[in-house]
C-alpha positions as CSV (number, residue, x, y, z in Angstrom):
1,X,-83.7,21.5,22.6
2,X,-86.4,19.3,21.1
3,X,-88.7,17.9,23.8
4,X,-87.5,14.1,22.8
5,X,-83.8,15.4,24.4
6,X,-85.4,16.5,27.8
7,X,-84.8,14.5,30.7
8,X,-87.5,13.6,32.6
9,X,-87.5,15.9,35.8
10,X,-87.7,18.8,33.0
11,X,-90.4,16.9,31.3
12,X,-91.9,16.6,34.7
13,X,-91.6,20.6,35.5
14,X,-93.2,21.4,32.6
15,X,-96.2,18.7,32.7
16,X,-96.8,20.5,36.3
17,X,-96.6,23.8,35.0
18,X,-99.4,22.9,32.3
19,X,-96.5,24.2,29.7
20,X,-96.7,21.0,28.0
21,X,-98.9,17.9,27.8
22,X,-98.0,13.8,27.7
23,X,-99.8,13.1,24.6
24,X,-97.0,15.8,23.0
25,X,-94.1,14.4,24.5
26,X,-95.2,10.8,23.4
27,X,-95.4,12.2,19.9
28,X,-92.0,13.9,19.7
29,X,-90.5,10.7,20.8
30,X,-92.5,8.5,18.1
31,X,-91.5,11.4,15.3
32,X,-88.0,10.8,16.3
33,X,-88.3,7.1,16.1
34,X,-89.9,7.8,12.6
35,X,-87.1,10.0,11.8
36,X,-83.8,7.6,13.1
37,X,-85.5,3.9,14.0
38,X,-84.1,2.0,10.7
39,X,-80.9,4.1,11.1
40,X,-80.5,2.0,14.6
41,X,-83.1,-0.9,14.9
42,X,-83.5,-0.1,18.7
43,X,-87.0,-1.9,19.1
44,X,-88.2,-5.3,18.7
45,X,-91.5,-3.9,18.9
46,X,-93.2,-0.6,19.3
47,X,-96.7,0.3,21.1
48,X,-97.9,3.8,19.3
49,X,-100.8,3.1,19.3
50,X,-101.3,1.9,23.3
51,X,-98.8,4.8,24.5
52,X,-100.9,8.0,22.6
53,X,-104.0,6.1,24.5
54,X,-102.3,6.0,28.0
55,X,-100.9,9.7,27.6
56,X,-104.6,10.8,26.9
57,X,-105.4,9.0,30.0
58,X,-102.5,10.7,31.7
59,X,-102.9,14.2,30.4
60,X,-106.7,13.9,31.3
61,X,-105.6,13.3,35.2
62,X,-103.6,16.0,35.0
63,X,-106.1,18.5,33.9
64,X,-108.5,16.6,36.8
65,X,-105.7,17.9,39.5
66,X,-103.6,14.8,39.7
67,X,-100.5,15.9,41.2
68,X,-97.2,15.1,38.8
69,X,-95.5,11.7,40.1
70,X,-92.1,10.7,38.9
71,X,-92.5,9.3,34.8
72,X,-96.0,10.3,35.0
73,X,-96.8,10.6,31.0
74,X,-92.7,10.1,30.5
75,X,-92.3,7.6,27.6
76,X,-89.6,4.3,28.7
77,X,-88.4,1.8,26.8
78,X,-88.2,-1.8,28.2
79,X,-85.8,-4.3,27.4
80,X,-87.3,-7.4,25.8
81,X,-86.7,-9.4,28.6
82,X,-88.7,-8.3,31.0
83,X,-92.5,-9.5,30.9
84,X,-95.4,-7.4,29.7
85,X,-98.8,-8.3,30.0
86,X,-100.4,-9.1,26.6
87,X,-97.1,-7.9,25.0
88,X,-94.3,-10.3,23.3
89,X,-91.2,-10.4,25.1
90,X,-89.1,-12.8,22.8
91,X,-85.1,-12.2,24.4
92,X,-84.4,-11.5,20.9
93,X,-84.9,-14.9,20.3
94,X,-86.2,-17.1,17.5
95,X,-87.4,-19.7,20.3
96,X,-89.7,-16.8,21.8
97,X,-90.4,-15.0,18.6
98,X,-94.2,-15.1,19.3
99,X,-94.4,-15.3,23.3
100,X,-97.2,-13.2,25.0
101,X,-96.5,-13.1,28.9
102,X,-100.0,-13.2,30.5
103,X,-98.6,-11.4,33.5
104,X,-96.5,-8.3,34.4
105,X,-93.1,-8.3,35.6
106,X,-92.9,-6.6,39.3
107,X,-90.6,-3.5,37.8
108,X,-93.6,-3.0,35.3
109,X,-96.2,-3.1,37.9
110,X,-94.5,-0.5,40.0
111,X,-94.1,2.0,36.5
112,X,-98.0,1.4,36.0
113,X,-98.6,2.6,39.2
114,X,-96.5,5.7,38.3
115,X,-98.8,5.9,34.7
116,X,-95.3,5.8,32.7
117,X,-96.5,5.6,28.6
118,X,-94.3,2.0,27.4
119,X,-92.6,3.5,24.0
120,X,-92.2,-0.4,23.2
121,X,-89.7,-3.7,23.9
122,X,-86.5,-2.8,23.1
123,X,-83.8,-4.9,20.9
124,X,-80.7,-7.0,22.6
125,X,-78.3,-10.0,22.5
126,X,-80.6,-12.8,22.6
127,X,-81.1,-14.0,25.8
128,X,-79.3,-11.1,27.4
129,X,-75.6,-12.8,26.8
130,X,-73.3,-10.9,24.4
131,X,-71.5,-7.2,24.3
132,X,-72.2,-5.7,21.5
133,X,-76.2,-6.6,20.8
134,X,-74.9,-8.1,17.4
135,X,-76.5,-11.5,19.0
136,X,-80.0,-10.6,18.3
137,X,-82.5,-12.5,15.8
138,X,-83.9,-9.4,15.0
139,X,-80.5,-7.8,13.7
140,X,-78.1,-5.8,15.2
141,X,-78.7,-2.8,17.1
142,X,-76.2,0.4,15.7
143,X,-74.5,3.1,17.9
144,X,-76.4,6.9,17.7
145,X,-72.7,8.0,17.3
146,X,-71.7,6.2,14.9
147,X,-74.2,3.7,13.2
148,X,-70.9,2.0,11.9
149,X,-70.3,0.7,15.3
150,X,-71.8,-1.3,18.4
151,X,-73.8,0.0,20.9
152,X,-72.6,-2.4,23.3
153,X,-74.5,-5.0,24.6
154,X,-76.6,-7.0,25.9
155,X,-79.0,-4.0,26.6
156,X,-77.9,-1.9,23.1
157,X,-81.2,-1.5,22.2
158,X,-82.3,0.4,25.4
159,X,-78.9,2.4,25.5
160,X,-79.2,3.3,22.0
161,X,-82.8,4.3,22.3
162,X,-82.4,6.9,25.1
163,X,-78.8,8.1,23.2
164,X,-81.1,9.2,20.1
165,X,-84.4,10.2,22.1
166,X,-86.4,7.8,21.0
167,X,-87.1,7.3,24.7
168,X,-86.8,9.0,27.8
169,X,-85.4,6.3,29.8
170,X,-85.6,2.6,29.9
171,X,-85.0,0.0,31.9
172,X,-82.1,-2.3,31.0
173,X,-81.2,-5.8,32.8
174,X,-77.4,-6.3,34.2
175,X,-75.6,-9.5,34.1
176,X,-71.9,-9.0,33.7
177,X,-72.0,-5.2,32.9
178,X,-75.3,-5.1,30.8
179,X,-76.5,-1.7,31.8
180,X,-73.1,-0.3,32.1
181,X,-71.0,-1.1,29.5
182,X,-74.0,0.3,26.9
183,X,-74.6,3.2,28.1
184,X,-70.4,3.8,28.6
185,X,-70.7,3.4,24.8
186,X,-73.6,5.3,24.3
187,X,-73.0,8.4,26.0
188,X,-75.9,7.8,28.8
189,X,-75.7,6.8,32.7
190,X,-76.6,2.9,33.8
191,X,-76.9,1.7,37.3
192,X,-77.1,-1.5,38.0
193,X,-78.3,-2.0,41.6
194,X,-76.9,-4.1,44.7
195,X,-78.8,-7.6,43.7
196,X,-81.9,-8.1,45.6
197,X,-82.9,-4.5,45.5
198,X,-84.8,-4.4,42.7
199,X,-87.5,-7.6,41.7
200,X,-86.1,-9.9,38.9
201,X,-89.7,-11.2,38.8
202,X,-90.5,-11.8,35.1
203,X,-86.8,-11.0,34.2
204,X,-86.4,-14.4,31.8
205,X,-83.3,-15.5,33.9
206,X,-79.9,-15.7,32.3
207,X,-77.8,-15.9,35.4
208,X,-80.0,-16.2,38.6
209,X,-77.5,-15.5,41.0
210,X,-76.2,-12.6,38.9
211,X,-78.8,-10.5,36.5
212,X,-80.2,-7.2,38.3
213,X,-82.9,-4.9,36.5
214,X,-81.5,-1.5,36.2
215,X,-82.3,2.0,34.8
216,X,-80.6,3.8,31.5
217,X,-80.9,7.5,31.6
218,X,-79.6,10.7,30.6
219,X,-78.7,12.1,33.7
220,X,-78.4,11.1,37.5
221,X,-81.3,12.8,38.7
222,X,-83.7,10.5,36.5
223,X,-81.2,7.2,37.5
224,X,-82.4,8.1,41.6
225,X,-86.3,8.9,40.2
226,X,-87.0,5.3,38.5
227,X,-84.8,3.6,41.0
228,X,-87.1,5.3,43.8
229,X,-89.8,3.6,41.9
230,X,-88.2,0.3,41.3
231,X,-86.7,-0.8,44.1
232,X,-88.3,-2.5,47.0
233,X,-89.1,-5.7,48.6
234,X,-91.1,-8.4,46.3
235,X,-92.6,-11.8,48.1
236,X,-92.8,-12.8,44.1
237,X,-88.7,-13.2,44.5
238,X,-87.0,-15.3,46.8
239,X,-83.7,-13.3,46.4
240,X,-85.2,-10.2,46.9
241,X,-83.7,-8.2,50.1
242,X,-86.4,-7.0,52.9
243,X,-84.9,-3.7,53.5
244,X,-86.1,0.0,53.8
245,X,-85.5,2.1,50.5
246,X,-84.6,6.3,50.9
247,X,-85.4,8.5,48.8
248,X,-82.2,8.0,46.4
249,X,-83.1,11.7,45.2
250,X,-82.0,12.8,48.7
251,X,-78.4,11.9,47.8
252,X,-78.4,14.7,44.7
253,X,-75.7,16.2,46.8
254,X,-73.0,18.1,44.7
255,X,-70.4,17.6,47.3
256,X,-67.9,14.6,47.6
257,X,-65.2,16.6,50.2
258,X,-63.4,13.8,51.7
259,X,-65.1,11.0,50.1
260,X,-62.8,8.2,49.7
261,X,-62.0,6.9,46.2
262,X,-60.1,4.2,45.3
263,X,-58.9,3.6,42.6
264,X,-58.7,-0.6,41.8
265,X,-55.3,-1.2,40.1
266,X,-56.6,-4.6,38.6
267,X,-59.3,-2.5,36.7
268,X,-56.5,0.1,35.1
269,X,-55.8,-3.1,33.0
270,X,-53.3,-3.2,30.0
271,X,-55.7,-3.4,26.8
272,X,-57.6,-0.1,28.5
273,X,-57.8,2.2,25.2
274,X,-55.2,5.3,25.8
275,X,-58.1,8.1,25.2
276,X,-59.9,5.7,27.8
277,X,-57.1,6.2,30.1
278,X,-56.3,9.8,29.8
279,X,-60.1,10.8,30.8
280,X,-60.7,8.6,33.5
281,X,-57.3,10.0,35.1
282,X,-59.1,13.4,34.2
283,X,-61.7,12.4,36.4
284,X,-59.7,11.4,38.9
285,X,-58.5,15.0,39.1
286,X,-61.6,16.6,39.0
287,X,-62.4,14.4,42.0
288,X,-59.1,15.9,43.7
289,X,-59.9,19.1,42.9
290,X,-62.9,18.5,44.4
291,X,-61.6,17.5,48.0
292,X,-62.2,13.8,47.5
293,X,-59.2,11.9,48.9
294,X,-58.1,9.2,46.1
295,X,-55.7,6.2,46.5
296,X,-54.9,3.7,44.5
297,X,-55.5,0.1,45.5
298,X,-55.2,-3.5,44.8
299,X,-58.1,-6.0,45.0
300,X,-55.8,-8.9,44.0
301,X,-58.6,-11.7,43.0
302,X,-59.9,-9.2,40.5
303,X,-57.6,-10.8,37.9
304,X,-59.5,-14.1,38.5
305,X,-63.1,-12.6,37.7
306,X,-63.6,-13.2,33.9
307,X,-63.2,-16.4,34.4
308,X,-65.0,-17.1,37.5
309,X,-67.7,-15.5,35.6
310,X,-67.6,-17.6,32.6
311,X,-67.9,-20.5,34.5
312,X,-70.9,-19.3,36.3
313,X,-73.5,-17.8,34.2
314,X,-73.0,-20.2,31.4
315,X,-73.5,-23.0,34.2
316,X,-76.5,-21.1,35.5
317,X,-77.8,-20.2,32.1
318,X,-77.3,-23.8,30.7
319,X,-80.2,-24.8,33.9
320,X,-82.2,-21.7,33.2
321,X,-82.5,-22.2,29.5
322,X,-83.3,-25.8,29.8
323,X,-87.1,-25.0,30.2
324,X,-87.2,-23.8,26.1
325,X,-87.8,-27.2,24.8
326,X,-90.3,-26.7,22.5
327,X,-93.1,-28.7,24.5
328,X,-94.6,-25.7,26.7
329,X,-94.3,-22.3,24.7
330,X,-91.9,-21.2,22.5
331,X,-90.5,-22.4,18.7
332,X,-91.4,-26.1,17.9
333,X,-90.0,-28.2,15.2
334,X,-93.6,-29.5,14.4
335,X,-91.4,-32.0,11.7
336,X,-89.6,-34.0,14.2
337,X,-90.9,-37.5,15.0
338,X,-89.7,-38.6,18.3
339,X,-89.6,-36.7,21.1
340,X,-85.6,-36.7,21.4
341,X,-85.7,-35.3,17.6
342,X,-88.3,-32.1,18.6
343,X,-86.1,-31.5,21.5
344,X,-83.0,-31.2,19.5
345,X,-84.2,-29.5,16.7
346,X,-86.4,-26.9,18.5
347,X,-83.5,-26.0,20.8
348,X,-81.0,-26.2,17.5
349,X,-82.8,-24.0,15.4
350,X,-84.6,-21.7,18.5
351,X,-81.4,-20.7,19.5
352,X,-78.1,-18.4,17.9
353,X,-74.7,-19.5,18.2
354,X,-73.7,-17.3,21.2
355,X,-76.6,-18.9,23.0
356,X,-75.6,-22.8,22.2
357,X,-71.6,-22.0,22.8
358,X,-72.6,-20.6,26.3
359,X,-75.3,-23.6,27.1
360,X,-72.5,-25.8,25.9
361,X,-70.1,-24.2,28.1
362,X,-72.7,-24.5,31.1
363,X,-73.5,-28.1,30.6
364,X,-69.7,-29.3,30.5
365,X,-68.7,-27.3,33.8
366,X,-71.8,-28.9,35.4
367,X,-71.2,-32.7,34.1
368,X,-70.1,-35.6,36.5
369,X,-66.5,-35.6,37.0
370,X,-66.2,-32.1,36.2
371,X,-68.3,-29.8,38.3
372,X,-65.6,-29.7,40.9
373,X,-63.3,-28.8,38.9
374,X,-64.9,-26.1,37.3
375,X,-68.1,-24.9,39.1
376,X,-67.5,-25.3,42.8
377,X,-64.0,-24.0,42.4
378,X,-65.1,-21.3,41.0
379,X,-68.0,-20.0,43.7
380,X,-65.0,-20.5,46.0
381,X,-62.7,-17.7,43.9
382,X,-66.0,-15.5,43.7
383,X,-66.2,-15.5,47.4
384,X,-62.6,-14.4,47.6
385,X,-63.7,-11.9,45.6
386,X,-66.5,-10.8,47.5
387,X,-64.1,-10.7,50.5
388,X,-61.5,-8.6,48.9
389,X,-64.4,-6.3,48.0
390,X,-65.4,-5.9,51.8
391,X,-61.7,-5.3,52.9
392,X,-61.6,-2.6,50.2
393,X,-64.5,-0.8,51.5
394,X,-63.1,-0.9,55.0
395,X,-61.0,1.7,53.5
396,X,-62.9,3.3,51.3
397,X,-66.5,4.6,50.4
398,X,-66.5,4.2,46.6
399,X,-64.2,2.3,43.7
400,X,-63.9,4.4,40.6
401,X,-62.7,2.8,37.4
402,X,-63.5,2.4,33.5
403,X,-66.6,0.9,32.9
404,X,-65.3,-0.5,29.4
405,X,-61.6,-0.9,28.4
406,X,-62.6,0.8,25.1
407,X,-64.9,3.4,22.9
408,X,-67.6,1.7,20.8
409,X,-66.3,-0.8,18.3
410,X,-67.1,-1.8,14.2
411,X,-69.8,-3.7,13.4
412,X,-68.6,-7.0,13.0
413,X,-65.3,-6.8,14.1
414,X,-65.3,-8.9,17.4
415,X,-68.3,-11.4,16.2
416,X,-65.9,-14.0,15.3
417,X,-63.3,-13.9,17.9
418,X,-65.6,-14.7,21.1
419,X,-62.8,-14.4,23.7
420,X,-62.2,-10.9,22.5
421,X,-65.4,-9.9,23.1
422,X,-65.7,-11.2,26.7
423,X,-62.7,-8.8,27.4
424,X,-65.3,-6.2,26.6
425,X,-66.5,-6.6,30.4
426,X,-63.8,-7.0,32.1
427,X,-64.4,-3.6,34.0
428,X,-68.2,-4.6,34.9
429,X,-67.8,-8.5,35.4
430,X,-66.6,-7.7,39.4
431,X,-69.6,-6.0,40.2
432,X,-71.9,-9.0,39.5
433,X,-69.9,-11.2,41.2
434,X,-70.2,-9.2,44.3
435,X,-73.4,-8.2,44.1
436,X,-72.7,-4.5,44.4
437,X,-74.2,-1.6,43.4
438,X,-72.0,0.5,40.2
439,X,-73.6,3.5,37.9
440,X,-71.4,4.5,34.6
441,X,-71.8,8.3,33.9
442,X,-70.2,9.9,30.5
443,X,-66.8,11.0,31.0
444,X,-66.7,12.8,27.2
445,X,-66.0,12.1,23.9
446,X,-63.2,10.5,22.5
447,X,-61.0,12.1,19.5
448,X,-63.6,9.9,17.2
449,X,-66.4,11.9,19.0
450,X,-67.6,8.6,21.1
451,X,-68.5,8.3,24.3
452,X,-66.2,7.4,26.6
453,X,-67.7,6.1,30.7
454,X,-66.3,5.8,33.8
455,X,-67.7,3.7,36.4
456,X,-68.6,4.1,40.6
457,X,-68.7,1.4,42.6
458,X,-70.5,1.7,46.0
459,X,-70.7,-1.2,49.0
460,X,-73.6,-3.2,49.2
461,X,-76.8,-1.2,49.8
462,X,-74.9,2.2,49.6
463,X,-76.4,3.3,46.7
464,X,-76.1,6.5,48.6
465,X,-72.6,6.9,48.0
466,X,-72.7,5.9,44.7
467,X,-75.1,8.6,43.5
468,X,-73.6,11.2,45.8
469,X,-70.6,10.9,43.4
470,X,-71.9,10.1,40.5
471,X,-73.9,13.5,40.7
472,X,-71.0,15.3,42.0
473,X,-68.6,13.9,39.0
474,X,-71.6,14.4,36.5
475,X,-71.6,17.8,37.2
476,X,-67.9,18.9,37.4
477,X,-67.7,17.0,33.7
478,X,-70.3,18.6,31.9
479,X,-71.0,16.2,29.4
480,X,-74.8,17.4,26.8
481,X,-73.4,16.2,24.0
482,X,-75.9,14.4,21.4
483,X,-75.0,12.4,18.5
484,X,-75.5,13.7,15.3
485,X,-78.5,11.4,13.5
């Protein structure tokens, strides 16, 4: 296999064992991005030239006697949403085309201290708010499978990149099914952690009380390595949870006897794709097989989730977003000549449509007269939700469902038909909503040869039993299939 395909712990064997160096890995992966990057359009913005200087750095500590740490001299990718130093980070925006953070964002901070090599910002739906990354100002990103077809979205371009091995992992951020949903339709594993577990400082916020940094891998055993670096408690973040973090590697545990799995009948939705359907029911058997007990369930209020969350995160994003105006940083109309104007046009021409429709949305559900109706009423159904979540862990130690209703689709066909397209989360908005912890793992190909993902849900802060199966299940399927570039 070429050394761009190699997870990281085998990277990581091999840098020990002085069979292979950093500054060779970071050049298969750049040859690769050479050989399939305007097939895909992954990045926003590459850093060759930085990333061969750290990897000398790296593969000079190594000689020294450095002992190997987790993606020590492994090349990530970082969704351009989350702050670098000295690097743009533009949301895939035209409003923050030309942005330079002056600070770090905590999750890069902690990979610093683990001398990771930054491959570059990776491409997205601007703003983080779409399913398919067609959203971006910087084009659309395209599947590894198929580059007639979506990579899903809003983190497509770190999906896609890991997919093709143009990076070894990346970190991805999760709003309504983000992480998940992308790597379902890329063929790679997501996790988006229980909220507060991981820093959101120097995320640019979406949806405050719902976005969650997360990693995009190729297997489980690298998902428990960069969480074991990301997590932790950050005084930079108000939401963060003060709590001890294990060793999530620990929980690499092929074994899932009597592990209770339920199965949410709300989630087995009509509109699920039949080839969907038949291999999640083939996981469901292989977790039988495997001793787990599995029973279906209901969690009634899951039918009201969509559009609890479309309530929400516009609302929150239509605050959060209110800061681009043009005055501090960001695109300016410099042609306007009244304030009002350079607000208006700044924001009007900053922005893309998806952006504006869900700002729009926000602003109406928080107006006088109507933020009852809409907003409030809607935290209320999310706590029933939450609720119903807690009575269905009573019973059981993990959820298992689809993590998207169906294989990636065309280019173009859903860009025009916005309601569609939110259907494309319906599996992954719950999560969010509940702050819980859920991982999607390939399940196999379809009969088109695309990935198809199934999804683990765990309790809050039981991570544990989430990667416990997740490992078990990614074992007992099999799935090293690459996509044909």
């Amino acid at each position: 296999m070429e050394i761009y395909y190699l997870s990281a712990h085998e990277l990581k064997n091999k840098l020990e064992k002085k069979e292979i160096s950093s500054i060779e890995i970071t050049k298969s992966v750049f040859k690769r991005i050479g050989e399939v990057e305007e097939k895909l359009n992954s990045f926003i913005r590459l850093e060759k030239e930085n990333a061969l200087s750290r990897a000398k750095e790296v593969d000079k500590l190594i000689t020294s006697g450095s002992s190997v740490k987790d993606l020590m001299g492994i090349p990530v990718a970082v969704k351009d949403n989350i702050c670098t130093r000295n690097i743009t980070t533009t949301c895939a925006s035209r409003i923050l085309e030309n942005y330079i953070p002056v600070y770090n964002a905590s999750v890069i901070e902690r990979l610093e201290s683990f001398s990771y090599i930054l491959v570059g910002k990776a491409n997205m739906d601007e703003f983080a708010m779409g399913s398919s990354n067609e959203n971006s100002y910087f084009g659309p990103v395209r599947n590894p499978w198929d580059i007639t077809r979506v990579p899903g979205g809003s983190s497509g371009g770190p999906a896609a990149c890991v997919a093709a091995g143009e990076a070894v992992c990346a970190l991805g951020s999760d709003t309504g099914g983000s992480i998940r949903q992308p790597a379902s339709l890329c063929g790679v594993v997501g996790f988006k952690p229980t909220y507060g577990l991981v820093s959101r400082y120097g995320l640019v916020a979406f949806a405050s009380s719902l976005d969650q940094i997360g990693p995009i891998t190729r297997d489980v055993r690298d998902c428990a390595a960069v969480l074991n670096i990301i997590c932790g408690h950050d005084e930079n973040d108000s939401t963060s949870i003060n709590t001890k973090v294990p060793d999530y590697k620990s929980f690499l545990v092929p074994d899932i006897k009597d592990l209770k799995i339920g199965i949410p009948r709300e989630l087995m939705v009509e509109g699920i794709d039949r080839e969907v359907r038949e291999k999640i029911f083939s996981v469901i058997k292989m977790a039988e097989d495997m001793g787990a007990k599995v029973e279906e369930i209901s969690i009634p209020s899951l039918k009201y989730a969509l559009s609890v969350y479309y309530i929400i995160a516009p609302s929150e994003a239509s605050s959060n977003l209110a800061r681009f105006d043009g005055v501090r940083y960001g695109y300016r109309n410099i042609k306007a000549k009244t304030l009002r104007e350079m607000y208006r046009k700044s924001r009007a021409e900053g922005f893309g449509d998806e952006v504006k429709r869900r700002i729009m949305i926000g602003t109406y559900c928080l107006s006088a007269g109507y933020y009852d109706a809409y907003y409030e009423k809607a935290q209320r159904v999310r706590t029933l939700i939450i609720n119903d979540f807690k009575k269905a862990f009573d019973r059981f130690d993990v959820l298992l469902s689809p993590t998207s209703p169906t294989t990636a689709f065309k280019i173009g066909e859903k860009i025009d038909d916005p309601l569609t397209m939110y259907l494309s989360d319906i599996c992954t908005i719950p999560v969010n909503l509940a702050g819980l912890p859920a991982v999607s793992i390939p399940a196999g190909l379809s009969g088109d040869k695309l990935p198809i993902g199934v999804q683990i849900i765990g309790n809050i802060l039981r991570e544990d039993n989430v990667i416990k199966a997740a490992y078990s299940l990614e074992k007992a399927i099999g799935f090293n299939s690459r996509p044909e570039l």
